[in-house]
N, C-alpha and C positions, 0 to 999 in steps of 0.2 A: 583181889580187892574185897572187902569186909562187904558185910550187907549194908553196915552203918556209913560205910565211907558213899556207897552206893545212893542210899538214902541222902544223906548229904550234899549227894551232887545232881539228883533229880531234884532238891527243892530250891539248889543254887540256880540251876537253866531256867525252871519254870519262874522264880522269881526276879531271874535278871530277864525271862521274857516279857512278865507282864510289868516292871519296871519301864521298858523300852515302850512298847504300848499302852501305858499312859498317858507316857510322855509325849507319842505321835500324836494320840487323840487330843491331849491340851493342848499343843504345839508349844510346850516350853522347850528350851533347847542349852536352859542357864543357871545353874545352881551355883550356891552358897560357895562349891569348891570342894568341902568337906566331905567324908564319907556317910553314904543315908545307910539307914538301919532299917529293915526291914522285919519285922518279927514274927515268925510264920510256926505257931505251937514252942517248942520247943527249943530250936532252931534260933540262933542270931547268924541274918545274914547281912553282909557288908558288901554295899555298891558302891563302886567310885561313880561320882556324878558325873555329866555331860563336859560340865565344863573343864574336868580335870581330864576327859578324854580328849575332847576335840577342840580347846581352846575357851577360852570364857568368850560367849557371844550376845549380842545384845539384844532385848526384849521390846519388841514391837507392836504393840499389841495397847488394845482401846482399853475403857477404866469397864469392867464388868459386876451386877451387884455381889455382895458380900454371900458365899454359901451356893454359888453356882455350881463350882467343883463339884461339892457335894452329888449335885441333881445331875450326875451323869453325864458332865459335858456341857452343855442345854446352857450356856454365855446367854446373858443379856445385855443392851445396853445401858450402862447409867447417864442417868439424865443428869447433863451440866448443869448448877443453879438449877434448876426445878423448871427449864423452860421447853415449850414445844415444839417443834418442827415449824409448825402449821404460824403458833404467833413470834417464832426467830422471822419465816418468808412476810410476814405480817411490818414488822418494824423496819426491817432492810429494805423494804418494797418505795424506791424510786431515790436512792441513796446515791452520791453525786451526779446527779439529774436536774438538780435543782440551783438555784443561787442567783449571784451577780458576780464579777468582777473579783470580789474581795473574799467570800465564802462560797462556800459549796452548802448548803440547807436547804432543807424543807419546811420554811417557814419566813414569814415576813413578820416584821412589824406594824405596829400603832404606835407612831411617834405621839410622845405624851405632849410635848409643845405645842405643836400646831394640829394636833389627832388627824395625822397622815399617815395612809400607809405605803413603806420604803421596805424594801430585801435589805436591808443595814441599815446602823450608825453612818455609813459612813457616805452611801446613796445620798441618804438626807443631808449629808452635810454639803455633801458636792451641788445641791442642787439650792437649799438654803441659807448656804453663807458664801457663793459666790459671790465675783465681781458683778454679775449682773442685778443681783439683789437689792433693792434700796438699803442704805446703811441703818438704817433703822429700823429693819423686819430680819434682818440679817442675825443669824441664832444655828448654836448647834444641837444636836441630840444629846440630854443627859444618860448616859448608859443605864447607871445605875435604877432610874426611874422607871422604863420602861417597865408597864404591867399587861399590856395586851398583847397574842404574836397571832397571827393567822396559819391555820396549815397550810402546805401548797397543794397536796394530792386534794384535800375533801375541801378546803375553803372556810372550815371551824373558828372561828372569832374562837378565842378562850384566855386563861392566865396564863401566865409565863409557866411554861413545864418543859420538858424533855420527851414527852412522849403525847400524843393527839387522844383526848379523848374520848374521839368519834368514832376516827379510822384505827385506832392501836398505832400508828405509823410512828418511830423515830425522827424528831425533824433536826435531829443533832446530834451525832455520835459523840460529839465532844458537849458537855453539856454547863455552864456555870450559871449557878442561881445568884450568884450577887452580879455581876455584871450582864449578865441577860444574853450568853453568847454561846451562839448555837453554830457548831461545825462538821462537816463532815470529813472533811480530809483530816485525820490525826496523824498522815504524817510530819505535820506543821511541828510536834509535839508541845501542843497548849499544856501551861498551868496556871494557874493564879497564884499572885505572891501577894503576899498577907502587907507587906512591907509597901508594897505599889500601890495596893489596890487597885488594881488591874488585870489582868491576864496578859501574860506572854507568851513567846512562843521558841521553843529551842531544846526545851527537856529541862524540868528541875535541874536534875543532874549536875548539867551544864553551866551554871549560871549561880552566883549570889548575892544577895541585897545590900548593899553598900547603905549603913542606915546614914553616913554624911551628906555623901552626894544624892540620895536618896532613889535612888535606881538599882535596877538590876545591872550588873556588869558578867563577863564571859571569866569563869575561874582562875582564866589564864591571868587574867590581872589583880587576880586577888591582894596580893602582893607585893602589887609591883607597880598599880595606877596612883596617880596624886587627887587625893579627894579635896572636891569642889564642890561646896555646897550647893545644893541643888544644881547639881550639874545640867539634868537634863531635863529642866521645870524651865526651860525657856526654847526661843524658835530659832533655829538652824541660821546661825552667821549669814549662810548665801541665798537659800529658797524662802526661809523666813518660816516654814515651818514647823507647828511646837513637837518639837522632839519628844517628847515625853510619851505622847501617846502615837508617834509615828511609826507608819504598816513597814517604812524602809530602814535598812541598815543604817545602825549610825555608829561609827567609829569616835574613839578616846584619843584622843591628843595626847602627845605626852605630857603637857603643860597642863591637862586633866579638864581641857574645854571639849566640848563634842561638838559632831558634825556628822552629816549627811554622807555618808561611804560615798557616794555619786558624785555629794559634791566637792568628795573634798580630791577625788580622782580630776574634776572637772577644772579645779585651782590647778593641778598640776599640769596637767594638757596647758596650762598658761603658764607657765614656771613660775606659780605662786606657791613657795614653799613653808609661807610663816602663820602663824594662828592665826585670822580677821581680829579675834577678841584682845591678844597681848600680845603679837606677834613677834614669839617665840618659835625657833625653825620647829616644823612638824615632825622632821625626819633627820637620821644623821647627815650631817652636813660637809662632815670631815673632809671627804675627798674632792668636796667641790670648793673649800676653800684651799687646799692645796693647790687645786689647779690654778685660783685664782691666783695666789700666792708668784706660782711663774708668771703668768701673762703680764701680772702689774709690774714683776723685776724689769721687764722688757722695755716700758713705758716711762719716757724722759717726764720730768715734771719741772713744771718754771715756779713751782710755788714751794722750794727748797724750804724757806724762812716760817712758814707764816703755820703756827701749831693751834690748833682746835681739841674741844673738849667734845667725846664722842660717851653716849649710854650704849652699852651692850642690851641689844631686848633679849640673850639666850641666858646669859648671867647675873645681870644686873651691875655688872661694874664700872663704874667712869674712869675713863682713861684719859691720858692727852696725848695727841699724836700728832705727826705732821700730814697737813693738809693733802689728799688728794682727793683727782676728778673724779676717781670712778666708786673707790671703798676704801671704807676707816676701818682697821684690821684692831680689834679689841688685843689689851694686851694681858686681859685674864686668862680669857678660853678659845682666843687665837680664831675667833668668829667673826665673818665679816657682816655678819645680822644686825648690825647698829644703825646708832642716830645722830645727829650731830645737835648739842645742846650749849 
């Protein structure tokens, strides 16, 4: 073997050793793929990288500043957003610990109405515009207005903000300056829609602002719900509550009237299957008038002669049929959902 091949192959070991001891001391373990180049005097040497020997593996590893390499090693942390250890333990410090019923915060209000202070809108409304209340001191919270919150940890009277002036403390992970709404659970995933003005809750994503009916609906319906104007700027057919700003699920009709998911589970436990508002079936119906369809075949009737004019509420068509005791079978959409007119 030459001198030169010799030479060759001491500066191929020594620099595929200290290649590998680099690598241990950074603890990368993942390259490009490609062959690195090494350039030692005169000399071009060629390494296959890690990944090409032992698989391409993944890099685990925290964001360090810019130039550490450099410094021998010697990894620093970088600071997320510019913030400290000391004031992150600061603003987290008593984080769903606090609230009522409806939120998790650290913060109350100053209702701007009556200048009381309630843990919500909605404390105050509970307690303000009940049945017990004379009808004429009876009033809700304007969201929008509120200007004053209190903290919970230090007790700071101040203006509507997101974070305590006094204590540093976050009193709202979740935080909206137009509607004055302060939360800590974000797995709710709150946003506010420009289109509502409101805040909701379910993830942007999830959801889009129907500008007819004037609500937010689930995507799924994008396409596919019957827009009612202001569908949901009035109060629930059965509990009477206004939908619009209600904390509970409320389901689309197909007939594109809404309702209270609770209540409208609550209608069925009664085998009330038809809309309250234009009572249109809510659901398909098909197989329940098929059945009906037998049971009537069964059933003699003394009132052969005597024919009646029936309104379909599923389709709207007037039929004439012959009279019976139990249901008038529309002869458009074969629905036994009618009326006798």
């Amino acid at each position: 073997m030459s001198s030169s091949a010799c030479l060759s192959k001491d500066f191929e070991d020594e620099a595929d050793f200290c290649w590998r001891y680099l690598c241990c001391v950074c603890n990368v373990i993942a390259f490009s793929g490609k062959k690195k180049t090494v350039k030692m005097g005169a000399l071009d040497l060629h390494l296959e990288s890690a990944s090409a020997q032992h698989g391409q593996a993944k890099l685990n590893v925290e964001e360090y500043t810019k130039g550490s390499l450099e410094s021998g090693g010697n990894y620093k942390k970088k600071k997320i957003n510019g913030s400290d250890p000391d004031d992150f333990e600061k603003t987290e410090k008593g984080i769903m610990q606090y609230g009522c019923p409806h939120y998790r915060r650290r913060c109350r209000i100053r209702a701007p109405c009556c200048n009381e202070i309630f843990d919500c809108r909605h404390c105050h409304n509970e307690v303000k515009n009940s049945i017990k209340v004379d009808t004429m001191r009876r009033h809700e919270l304007p969201r929008q207005e509120v200007q004053q919150v209190i903290c919970s940890l230090c007790g700071t009277e101040q203006e509507v903000r997101q974070v305590c002036i006094n204590c540093g403390v976050c009193m709202g992970k979740y935080f909206c300056g137009l509607c004055k709404l302060f939360d800590d659970d974000v797995s709710k995933q709150q946003y506010h829609c420009n289109g509502c003005g409101i805040c909701r809750i379910g993830g942007r994503e999830n959801f889009f602002h129907c500008s007819k009916c004037g609500c937010c609906y689930s995507i799924v319906l994008k396409n596919s719900h019957a827009c009612v104007e202001g569908a949901m700027h009035h109060d629930c057919p059965i509990c009477f509550e206004y939908l619009f700003e209600s904390t509970n699920d409320v389901s689309v009709l197909p007939c594109g009237h809404t309702i209270h998911v609770k209540c409208l589970k609550e209608m069925e436990e009664h085998c009330q299957f038809a809309c309250p508002l234009c009572s249109k079936s809510v659901c398909d119906m098909s197989k329940a008038w098929e059945r009906l369809d037998m049971e009537l075949a069964t059933l003699s009737d003394s009132c052969d002669d005597k024919m009646v004019r029936i309104l379909c509420n599923d389709c709207g068509a007037i039929s004439e049929v012959q009279f019976h005791l139990i249901a008038h079978k529309c002869q458009n959409c074969k629905s036994y959902n009618t009326r006798q007119i």
